[in-house]
Chimera marker file (.cmm) of the C-alpha trace (Angstrom):
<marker_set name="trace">
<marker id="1" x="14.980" y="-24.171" z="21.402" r="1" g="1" b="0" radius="0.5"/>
<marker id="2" x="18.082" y="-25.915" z="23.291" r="1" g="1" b="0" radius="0.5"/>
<marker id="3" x="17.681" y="-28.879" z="24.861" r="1" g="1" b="0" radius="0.5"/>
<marker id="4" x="17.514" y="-27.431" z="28.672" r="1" g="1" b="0" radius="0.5"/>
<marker id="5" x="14.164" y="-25.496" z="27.519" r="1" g="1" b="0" radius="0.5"/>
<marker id="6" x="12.456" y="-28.608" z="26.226" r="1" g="1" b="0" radius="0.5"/>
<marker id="7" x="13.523" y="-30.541" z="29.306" r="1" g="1" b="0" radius="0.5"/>
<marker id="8" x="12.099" y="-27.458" z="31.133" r="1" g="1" b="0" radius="0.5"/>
<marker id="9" x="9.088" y="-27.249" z="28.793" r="1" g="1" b="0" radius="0.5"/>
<marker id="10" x="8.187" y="-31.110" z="29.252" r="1" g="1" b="0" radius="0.5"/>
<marker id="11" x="8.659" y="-30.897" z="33.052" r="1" g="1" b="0" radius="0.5"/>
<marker id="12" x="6.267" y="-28.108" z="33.508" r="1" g="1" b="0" radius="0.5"/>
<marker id="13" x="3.535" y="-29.561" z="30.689" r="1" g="1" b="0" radius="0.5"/>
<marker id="14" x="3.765" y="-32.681" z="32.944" r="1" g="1" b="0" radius="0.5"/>
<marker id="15" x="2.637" y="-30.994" z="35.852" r="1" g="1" b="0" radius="0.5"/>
<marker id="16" x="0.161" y="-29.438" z="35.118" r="1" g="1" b="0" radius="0.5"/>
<marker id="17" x="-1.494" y="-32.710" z="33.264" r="1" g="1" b="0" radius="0.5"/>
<marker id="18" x="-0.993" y="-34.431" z="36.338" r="1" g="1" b="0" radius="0.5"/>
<marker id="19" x="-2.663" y="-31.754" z="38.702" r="1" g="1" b="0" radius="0.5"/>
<marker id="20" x="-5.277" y="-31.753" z="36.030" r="1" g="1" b="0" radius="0.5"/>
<marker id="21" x="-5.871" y="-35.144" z="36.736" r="1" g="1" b="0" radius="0.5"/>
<marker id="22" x="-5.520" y="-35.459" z="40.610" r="1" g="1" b="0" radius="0.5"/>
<marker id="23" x="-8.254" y="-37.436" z="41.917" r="1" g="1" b="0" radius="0.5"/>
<marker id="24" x="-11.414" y="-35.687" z="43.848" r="1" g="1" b="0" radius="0.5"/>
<marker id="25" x="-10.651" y="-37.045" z="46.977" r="1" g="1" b="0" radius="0.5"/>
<marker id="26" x="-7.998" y="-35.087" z="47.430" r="1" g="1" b="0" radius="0.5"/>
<marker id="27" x="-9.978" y="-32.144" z="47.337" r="1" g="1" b="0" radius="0.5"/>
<marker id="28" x="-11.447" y="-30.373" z="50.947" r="1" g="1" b="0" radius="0.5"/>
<marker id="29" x="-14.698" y="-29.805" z="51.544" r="1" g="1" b="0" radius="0.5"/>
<marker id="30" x="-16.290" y="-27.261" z="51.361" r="1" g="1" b="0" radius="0.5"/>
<marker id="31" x="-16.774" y="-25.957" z="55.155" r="1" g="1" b="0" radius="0.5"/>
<marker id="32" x="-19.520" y="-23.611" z="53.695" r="1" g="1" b="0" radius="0.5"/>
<marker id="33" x="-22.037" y="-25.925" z="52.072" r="1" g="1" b="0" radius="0.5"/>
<marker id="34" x="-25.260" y="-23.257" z="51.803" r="1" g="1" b="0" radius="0.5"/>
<marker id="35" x="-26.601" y="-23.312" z="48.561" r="1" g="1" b="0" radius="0.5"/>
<marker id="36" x="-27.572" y="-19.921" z="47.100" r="1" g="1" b="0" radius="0.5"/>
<marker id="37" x="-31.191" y="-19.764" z="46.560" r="1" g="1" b="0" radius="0.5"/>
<marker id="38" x="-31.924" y="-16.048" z="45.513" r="1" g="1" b="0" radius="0.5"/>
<marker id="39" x="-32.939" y="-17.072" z="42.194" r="1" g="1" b="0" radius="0.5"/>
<marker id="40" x="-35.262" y="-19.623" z="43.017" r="1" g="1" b="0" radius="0.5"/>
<marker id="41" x="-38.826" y="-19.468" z="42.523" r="1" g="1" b="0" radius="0.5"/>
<marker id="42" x="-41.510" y="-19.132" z="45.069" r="1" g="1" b="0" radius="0.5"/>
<marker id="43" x="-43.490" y="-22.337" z="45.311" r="1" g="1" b="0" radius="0.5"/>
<marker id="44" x="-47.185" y="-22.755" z="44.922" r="1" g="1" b="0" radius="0.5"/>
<marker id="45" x="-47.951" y="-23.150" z="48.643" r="1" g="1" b="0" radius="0.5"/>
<marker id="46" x="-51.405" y="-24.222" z="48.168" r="1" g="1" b="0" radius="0.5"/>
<marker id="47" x="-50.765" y="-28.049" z="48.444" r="1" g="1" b="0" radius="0.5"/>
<marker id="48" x="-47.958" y="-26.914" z="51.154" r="1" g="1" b="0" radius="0.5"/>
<marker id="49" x="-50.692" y="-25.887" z="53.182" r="1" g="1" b="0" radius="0.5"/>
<marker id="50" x="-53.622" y="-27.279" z="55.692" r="1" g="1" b="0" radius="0.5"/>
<marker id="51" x="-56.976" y="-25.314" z="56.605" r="1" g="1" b="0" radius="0.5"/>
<marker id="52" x="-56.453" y="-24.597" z="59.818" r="1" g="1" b="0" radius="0.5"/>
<marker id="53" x="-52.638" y="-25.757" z="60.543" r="1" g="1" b="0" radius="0.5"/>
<marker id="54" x="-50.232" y="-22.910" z="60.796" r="1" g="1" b="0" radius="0.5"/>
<marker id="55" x="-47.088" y="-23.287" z="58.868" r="1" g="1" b="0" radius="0.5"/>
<marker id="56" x="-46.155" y="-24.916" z="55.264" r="1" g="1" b="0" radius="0.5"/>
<marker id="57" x="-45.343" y="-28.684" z="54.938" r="1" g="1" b="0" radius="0.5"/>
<marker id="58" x="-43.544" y="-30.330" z="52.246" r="1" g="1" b="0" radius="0.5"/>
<marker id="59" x="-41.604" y="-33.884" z="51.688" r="1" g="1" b="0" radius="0.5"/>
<marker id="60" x="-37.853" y="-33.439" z="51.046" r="1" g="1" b="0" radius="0.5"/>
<marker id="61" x="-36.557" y="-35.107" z="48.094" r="1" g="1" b="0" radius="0.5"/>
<marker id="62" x="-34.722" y="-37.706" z="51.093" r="1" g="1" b="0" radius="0.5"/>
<marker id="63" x="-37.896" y="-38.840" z="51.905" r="1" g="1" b="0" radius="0.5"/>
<marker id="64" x="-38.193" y="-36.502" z="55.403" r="1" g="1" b="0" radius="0.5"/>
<marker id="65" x="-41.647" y="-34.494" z="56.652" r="1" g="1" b="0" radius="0.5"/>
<marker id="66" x="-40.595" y="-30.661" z="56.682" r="1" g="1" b="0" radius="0.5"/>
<marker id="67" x="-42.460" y="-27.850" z="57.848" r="1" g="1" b="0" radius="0.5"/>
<marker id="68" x="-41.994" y="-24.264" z="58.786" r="1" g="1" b="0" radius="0.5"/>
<marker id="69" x="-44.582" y="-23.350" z="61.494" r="1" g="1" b="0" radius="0.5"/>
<marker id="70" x="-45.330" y="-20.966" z="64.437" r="1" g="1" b="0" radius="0.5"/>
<marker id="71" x="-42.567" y="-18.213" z="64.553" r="1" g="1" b="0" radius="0.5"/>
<marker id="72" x="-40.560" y="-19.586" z="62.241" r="1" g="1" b="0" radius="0.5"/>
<marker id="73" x="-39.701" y="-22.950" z="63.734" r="1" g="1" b="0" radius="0.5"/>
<marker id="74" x="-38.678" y="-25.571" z="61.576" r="1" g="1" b="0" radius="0.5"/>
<marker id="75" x="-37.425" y="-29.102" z="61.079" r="1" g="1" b="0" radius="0.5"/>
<marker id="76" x="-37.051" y="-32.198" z="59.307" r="1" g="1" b="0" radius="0.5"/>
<marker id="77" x="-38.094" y="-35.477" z="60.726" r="1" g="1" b="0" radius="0.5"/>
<marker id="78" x="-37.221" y="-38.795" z="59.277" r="1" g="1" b="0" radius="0.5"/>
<marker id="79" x="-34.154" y="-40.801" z="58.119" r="1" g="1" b="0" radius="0.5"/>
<marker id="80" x="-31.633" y="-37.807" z="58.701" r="1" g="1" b="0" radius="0.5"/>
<marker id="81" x="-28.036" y="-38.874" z="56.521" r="1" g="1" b="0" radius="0.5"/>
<marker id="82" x="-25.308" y="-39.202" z="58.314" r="1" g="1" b="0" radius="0.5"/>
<marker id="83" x="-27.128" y="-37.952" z="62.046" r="1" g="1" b="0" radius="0.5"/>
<marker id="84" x="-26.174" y="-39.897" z="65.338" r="1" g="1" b="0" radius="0.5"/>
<marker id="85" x="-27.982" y="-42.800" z="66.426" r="1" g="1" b="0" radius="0.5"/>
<marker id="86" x="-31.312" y="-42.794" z="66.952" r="1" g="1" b="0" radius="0.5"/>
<marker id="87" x="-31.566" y="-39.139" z="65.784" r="1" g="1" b="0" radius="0.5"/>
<marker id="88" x="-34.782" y="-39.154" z="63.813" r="1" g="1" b="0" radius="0.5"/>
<marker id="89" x="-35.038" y="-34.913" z="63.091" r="1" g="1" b="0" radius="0.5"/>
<marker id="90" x="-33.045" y="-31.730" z="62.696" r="1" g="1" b="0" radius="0.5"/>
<marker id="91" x="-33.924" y="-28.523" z="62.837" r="1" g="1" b="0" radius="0.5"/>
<marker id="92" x="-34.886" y="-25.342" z="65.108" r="1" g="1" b="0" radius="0.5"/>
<marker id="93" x="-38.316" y="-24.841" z="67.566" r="1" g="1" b="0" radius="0.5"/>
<marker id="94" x="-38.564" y="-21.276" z="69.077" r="1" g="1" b="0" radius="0.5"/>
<marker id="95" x="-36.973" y="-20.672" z="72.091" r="1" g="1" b="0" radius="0.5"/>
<marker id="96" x="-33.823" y="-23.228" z="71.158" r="1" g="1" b="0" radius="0.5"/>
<marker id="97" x="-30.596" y="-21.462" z="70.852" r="1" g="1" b="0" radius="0.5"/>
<marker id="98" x="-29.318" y="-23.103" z="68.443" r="1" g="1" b="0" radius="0.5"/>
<marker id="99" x="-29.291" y="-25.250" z="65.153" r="1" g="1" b="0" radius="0.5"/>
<marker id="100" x="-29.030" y="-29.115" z="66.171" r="1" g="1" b="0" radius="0.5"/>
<marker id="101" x="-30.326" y="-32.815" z="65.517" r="1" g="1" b="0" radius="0.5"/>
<marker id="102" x="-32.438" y="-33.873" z="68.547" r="1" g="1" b="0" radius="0.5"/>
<marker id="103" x="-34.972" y="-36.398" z="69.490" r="1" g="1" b="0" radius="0.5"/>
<marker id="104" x="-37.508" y="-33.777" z="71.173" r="1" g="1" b="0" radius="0.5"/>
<marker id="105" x="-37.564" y="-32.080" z="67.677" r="1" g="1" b="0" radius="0.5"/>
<marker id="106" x="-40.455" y="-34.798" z="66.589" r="1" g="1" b="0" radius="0.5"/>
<marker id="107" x="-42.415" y="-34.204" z="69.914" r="1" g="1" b="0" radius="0.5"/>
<marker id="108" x="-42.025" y="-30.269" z="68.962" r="1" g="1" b="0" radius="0.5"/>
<marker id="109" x="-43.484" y="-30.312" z="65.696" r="1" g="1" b="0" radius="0.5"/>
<marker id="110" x="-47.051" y="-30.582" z="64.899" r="1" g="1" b="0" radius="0.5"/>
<marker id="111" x="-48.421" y="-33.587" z="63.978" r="1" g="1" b="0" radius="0.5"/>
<marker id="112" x="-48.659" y="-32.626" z="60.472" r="1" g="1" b="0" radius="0.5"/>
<marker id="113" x="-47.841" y="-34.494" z="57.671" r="1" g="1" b="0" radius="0.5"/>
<marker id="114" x="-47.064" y="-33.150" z="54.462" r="1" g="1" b="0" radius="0.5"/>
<marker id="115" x="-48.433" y="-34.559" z="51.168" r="1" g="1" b="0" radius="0.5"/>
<marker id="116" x="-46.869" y="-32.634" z="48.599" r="1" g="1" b="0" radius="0.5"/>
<marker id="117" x="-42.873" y="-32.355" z="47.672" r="1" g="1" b="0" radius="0.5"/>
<marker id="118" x="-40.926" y="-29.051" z="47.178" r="1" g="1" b="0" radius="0.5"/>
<marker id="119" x="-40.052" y="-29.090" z="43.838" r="1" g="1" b="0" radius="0.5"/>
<marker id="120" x="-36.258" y="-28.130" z="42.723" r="1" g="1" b="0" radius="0.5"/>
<marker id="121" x="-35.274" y="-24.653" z="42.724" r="1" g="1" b="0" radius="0.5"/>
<marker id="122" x="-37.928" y="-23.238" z="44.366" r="1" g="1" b="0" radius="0.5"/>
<marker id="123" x="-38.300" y="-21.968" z="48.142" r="1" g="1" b="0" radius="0.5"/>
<marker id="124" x="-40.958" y="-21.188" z="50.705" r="1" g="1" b="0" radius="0.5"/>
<marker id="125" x="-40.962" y="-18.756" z="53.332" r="1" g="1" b="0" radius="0.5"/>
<marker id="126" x="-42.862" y="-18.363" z="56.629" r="1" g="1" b="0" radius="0.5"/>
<marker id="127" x="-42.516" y="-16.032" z="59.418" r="1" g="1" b="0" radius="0.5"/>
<marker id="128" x="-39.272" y="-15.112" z="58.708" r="1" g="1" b="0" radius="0.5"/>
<marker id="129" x="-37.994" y="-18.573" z="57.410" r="1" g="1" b="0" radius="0.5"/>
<marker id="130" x="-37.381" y="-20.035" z="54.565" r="1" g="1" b="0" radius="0.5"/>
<marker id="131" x="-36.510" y="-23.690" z="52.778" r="1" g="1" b="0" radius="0.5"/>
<marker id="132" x="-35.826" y="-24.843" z="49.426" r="1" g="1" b="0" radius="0.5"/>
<marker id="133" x="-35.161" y="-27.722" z="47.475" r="1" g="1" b="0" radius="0.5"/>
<marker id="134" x="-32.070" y="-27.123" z="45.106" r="1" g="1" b="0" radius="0.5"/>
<marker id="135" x="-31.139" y="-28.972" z="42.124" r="1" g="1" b="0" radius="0.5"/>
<marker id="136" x="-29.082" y="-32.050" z="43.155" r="1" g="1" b="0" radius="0.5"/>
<marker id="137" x="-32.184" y="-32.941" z="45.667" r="1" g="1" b="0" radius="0.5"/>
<marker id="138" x="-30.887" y="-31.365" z="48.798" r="1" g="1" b="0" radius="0.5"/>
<marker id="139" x="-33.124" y="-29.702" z="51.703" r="1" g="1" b="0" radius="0.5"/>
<marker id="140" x="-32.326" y="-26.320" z="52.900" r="1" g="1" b="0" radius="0.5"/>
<marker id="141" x="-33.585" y="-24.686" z="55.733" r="1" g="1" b="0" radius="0.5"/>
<marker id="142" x="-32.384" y="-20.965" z="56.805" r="1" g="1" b="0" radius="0.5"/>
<marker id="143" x="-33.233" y="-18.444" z="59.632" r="1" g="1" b="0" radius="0.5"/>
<marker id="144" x="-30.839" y="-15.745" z="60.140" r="1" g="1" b="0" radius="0.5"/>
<marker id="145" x="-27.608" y="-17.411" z="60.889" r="1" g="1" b="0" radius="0.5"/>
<marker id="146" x="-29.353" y="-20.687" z="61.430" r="1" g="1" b="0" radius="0.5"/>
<marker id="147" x="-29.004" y="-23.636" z="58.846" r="1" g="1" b="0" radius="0.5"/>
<marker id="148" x="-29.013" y="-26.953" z="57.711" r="1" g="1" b="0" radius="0.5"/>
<marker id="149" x="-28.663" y="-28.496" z="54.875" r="1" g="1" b="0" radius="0.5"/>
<marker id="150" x="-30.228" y="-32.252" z="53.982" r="1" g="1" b="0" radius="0.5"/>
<marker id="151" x="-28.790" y="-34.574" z="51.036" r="1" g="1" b="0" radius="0.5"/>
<marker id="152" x="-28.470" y="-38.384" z="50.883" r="1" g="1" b="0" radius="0.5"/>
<marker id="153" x="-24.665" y="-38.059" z="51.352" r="1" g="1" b="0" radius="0.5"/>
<marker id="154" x="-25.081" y="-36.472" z="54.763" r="1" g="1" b="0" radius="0.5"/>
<marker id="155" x="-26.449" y="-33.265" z="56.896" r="1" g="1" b="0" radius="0.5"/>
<marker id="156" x="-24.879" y="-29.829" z="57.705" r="1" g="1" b="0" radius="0.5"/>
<marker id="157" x="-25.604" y="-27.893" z="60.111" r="1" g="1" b="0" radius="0.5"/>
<marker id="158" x="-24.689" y="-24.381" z="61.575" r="1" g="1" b="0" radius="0.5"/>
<marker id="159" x="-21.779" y="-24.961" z="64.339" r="1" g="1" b="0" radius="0.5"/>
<marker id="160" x="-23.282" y="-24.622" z="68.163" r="1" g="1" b="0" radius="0.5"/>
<marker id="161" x="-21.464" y="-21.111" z="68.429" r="1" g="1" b="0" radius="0.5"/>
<marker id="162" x="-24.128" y="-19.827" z="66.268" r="1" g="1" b="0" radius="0.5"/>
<marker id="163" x="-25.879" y="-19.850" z="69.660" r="1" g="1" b="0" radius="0.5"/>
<marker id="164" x="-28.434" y="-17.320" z="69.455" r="1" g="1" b="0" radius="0.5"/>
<marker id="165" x="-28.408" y="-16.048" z="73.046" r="1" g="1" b="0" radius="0.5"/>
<marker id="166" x="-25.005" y="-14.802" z="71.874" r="1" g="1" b="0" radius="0.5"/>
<marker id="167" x="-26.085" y="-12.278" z="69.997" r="1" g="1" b="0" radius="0.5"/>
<link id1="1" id2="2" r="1" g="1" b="0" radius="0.2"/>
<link id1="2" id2="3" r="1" g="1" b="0" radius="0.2"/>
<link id1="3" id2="4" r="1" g="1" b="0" radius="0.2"/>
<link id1="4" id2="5" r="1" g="1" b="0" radius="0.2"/>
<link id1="5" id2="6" r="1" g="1" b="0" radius="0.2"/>
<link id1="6" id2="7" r="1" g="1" b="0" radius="0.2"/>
<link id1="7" id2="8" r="1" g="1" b="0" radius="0.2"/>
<link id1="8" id2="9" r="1" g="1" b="0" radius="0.2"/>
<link id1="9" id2="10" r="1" g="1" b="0" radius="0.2"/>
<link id1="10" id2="11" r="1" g="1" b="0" radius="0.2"/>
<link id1="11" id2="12" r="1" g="1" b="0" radius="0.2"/>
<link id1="12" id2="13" r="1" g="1" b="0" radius="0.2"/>
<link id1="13" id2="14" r="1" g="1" b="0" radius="0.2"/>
<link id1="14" id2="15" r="1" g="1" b="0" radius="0.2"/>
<link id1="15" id2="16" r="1" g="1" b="0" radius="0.2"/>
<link id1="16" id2="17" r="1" g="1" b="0" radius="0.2"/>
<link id1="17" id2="18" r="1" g="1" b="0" radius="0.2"/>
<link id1="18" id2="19" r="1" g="1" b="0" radius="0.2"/>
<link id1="19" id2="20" r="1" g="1" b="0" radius="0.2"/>
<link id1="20" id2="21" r="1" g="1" b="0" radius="0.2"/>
<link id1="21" id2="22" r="1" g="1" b="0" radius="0.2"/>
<link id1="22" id2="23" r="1" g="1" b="0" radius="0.2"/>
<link id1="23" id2="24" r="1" g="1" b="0" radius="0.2"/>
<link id1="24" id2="25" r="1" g="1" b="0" radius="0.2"/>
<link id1="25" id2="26" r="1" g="1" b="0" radius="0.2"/>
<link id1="26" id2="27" r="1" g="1" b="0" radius="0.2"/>
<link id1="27" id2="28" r="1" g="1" b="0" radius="0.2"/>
<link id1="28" id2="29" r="1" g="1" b="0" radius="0.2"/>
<link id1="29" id2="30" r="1" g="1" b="0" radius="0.2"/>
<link id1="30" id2="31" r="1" g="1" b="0" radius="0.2"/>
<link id1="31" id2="32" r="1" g="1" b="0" radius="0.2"/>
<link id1="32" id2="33" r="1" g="1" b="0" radius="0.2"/>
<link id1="33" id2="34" r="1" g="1" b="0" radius="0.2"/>
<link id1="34" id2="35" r="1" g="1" b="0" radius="0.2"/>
<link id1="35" id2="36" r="1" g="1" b="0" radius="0.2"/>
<link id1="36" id2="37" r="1" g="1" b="0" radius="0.2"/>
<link id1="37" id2="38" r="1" g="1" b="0" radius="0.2"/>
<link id1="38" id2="39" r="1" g="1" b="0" radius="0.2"/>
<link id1="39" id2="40" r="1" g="1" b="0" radius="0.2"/>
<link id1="40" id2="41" r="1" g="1" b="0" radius="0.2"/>
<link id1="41" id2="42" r="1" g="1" b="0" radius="0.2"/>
<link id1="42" id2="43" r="1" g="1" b="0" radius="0.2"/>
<link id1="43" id2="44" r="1" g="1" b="0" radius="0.2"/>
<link id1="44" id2="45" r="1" g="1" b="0" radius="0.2"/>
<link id1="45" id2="46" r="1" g="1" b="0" radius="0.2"/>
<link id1="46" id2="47" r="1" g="1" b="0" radius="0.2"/>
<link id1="47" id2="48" r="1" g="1" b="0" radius="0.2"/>
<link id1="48" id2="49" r="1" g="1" b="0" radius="0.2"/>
<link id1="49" id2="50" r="1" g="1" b="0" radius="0.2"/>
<link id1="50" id2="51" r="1" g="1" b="0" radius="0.2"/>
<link id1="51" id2="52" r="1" g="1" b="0" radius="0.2"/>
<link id1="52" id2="53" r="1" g="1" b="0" radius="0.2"/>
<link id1="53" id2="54" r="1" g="1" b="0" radius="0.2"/>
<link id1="54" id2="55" r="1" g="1" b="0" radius="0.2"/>
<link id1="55" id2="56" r="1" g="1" b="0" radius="0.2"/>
<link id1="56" id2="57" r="1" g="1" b="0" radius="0.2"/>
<link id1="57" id2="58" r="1" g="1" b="0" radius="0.2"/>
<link id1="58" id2="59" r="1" g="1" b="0" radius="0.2"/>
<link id1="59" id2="60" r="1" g="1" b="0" radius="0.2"/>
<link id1="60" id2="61" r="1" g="1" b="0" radius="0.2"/>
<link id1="61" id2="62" r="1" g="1" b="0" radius="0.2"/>
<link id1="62" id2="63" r="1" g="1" b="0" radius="0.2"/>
<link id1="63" id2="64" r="1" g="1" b="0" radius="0.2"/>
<link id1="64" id2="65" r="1" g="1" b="0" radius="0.2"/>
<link id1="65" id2="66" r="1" g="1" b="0" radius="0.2"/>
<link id1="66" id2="67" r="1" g="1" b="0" radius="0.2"/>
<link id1="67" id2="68" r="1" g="1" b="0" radius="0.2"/>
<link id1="68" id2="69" r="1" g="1" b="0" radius="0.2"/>
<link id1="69" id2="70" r="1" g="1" b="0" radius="0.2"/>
<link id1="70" id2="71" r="1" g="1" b="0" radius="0.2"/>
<link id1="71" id2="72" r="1" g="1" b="0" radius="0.2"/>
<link id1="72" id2="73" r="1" g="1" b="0" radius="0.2"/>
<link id1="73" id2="74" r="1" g="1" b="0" radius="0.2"/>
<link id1="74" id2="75" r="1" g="1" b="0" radius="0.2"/>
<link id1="75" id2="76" r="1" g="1" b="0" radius="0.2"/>
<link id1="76" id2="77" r="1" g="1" b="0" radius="0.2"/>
<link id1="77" id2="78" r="1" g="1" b="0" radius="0.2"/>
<link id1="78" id2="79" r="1" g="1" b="0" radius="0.2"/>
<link id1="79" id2="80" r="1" g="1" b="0" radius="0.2"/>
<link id1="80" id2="81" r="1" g="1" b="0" radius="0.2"/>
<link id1="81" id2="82" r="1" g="1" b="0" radius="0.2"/>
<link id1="82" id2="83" r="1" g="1" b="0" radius="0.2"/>
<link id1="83" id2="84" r="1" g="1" b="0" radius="0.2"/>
<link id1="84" id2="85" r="1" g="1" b="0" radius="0.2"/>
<link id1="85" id2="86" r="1" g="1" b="0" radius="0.2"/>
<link id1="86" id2="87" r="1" g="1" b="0" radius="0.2"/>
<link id1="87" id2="88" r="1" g="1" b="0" radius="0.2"/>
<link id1="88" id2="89" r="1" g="1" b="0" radius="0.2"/>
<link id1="89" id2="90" r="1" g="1" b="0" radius="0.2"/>
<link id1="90" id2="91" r="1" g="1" b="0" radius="0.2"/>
<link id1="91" id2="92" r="1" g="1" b="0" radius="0.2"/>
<link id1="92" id2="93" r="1" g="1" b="0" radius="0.2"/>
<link id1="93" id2="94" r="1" g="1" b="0" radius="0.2"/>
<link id1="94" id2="95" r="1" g="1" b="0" radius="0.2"/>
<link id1="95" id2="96" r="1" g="1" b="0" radius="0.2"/>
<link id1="96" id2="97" r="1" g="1" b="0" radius="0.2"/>
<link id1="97" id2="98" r="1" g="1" b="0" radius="0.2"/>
<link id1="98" id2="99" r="1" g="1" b="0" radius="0.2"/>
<link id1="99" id2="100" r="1" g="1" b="0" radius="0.2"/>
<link id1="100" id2="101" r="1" g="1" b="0" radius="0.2"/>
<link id1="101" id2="102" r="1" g="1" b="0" radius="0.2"/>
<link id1="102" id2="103" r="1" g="1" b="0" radius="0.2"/>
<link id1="103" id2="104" r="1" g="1" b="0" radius="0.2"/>
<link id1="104" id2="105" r="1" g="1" b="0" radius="0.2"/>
<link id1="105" id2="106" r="1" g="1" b="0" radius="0.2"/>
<link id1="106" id2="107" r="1" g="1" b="0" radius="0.2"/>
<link id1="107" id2="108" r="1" g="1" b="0" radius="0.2"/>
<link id1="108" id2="109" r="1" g="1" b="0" radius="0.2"/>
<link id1="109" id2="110" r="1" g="1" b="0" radius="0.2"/>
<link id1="110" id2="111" r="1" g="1" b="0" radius="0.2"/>
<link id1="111" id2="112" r="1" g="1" b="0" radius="0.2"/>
<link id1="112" id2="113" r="1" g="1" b="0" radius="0.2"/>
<link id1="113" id2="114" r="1" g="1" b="0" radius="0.2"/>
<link id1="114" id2="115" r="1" g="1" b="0" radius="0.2"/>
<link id1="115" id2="116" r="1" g="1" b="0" radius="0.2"/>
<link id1="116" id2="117" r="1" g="1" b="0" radius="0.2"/>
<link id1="117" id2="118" r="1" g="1" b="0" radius="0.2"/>
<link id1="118" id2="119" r="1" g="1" b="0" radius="0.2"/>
<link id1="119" id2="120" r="1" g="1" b="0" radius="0.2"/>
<link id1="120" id2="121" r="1" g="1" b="0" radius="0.2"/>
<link id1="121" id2="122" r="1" g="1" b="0" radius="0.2"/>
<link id1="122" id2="123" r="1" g="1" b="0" radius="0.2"/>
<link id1="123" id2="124" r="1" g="1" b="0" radius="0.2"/>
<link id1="124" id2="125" r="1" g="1" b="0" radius="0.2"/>
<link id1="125" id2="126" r="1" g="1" b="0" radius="0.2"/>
<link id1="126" id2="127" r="1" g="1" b="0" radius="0.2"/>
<link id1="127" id2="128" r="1" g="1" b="0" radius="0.2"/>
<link id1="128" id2="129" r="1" g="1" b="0" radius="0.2"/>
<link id1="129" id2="130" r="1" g="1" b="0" radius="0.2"/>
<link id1="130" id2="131" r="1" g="1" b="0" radius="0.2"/>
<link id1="131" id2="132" r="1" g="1" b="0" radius="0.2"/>
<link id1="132" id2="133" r="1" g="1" b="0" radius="0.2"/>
<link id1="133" id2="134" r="1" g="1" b="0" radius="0.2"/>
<link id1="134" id2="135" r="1" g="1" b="0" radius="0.2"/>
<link id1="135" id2="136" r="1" g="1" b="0" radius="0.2"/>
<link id1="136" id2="137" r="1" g="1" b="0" radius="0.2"/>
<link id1="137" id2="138" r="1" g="1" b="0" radius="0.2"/>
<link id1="138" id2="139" r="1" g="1" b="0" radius="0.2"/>
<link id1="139" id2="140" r="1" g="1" b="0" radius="0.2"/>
<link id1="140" id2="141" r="1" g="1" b="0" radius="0.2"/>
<link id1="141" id2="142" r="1" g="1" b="0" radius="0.2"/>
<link id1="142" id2="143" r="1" g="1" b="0" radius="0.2"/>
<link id1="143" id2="144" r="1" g="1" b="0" radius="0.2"/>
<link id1="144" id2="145" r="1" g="1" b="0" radius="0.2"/>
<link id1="145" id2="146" r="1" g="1" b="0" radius="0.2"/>
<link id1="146" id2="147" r="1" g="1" b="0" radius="0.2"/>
<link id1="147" id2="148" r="1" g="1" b="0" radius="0.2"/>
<link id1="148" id2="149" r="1" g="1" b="0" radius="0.2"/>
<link id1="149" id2="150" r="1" g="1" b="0" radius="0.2"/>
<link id1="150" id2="151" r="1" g="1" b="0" radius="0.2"/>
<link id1="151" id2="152" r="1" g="1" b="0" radius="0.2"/>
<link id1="152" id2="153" r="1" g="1" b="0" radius="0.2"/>
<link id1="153" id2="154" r="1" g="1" b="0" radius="0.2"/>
<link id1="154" id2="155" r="1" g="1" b="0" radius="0.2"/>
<link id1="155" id2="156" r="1" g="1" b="0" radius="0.2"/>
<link id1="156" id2="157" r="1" g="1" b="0" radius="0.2"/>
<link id1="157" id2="158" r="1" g="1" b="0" radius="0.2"/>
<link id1="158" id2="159" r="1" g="1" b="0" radius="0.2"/>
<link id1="159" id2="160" r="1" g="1" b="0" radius="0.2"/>
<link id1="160" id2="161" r="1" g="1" b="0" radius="0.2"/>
<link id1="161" id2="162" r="1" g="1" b="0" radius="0.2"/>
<link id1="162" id2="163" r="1" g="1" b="0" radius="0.2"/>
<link id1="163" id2="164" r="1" g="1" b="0" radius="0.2"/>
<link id1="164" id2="165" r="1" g="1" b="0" radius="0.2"/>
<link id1="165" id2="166" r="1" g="1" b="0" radius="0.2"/>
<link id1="166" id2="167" r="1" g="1" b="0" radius="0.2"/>
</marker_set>
């Protein structure tokens, strides 16, 4: 090999170690945070459930009350990572048009209180929603187009223009 190619050869080998080695920060994102949860199991929902409550109500692995109830409303109330001030739920009642943290959202929800958590890869459904708890102890909530996603890092949400009325 002449000496050009080696020069060539080392150059390129010490690229790619250092883009091997780039730190994670430098990395983006990801803008699409949703978990896939096909393969998850269906929970037991018996100590999910209340005699006499509509809905299913489990503790997220952050510590937040969660519930599916009526037509498929549902939120998290609690310490909610990385919401704005005073913010104490997330989520989606029917008749909202969107996905969004908001004060009322405690006022909205039943006074239930769940007792049991949602264990790791499993999911409930409920009148056309459905949450699950995934393996690095995030919350995730999903109806339709609508979601969020809870972890002690932060909270993700679907953007505003996922406005229901819109479609």
């Amino acid at each position: 090999m002449s000496q050009r190619a080696r020069r060539l050869f080392a150059g390129a080998a010490a690229v790619v170690a250092a883009l091997a080695c780039a730190p994670a920060a430098l990395a983006q994102p990801d803008p699409e945070p949703w978990p896939t949860i096909r393969f998850f199991d269906p929970a037991d929902v018996a100590p999910l459930t209340f005699p006499g409550v509509d809905g299913v109500w489990f503790l997220a692995p952050t510590g937040q009350n969660c519930g599916i109830w009526g037509r498929g409303s549902f939120a998290c109330s609690g310490h909610i990572p990385g919401a704005p001030p005073g913010t104490q739920a997330v989520g989606w009642v029917t008749g909202d048009r969107a996905m969004h943290y908001d004060w009322t959202v405690p006022f909205r929800m039943p006074p239930t209180r769940a007792h049991a958590p949602l264990p790791p890869r499993t999911l409930v459904e409920h009148q056309g929603t459905t949450c699950a708890v995934t393996d690095d102890a995030q919350t995730y909530c999903e109806r339709g187009p609508l979601k969020f996603l809870i972890g002690a890092a932060g909270t993700w949400l679907t953007p505003p223009w996922m406005d229901l009325s819109r479609r």
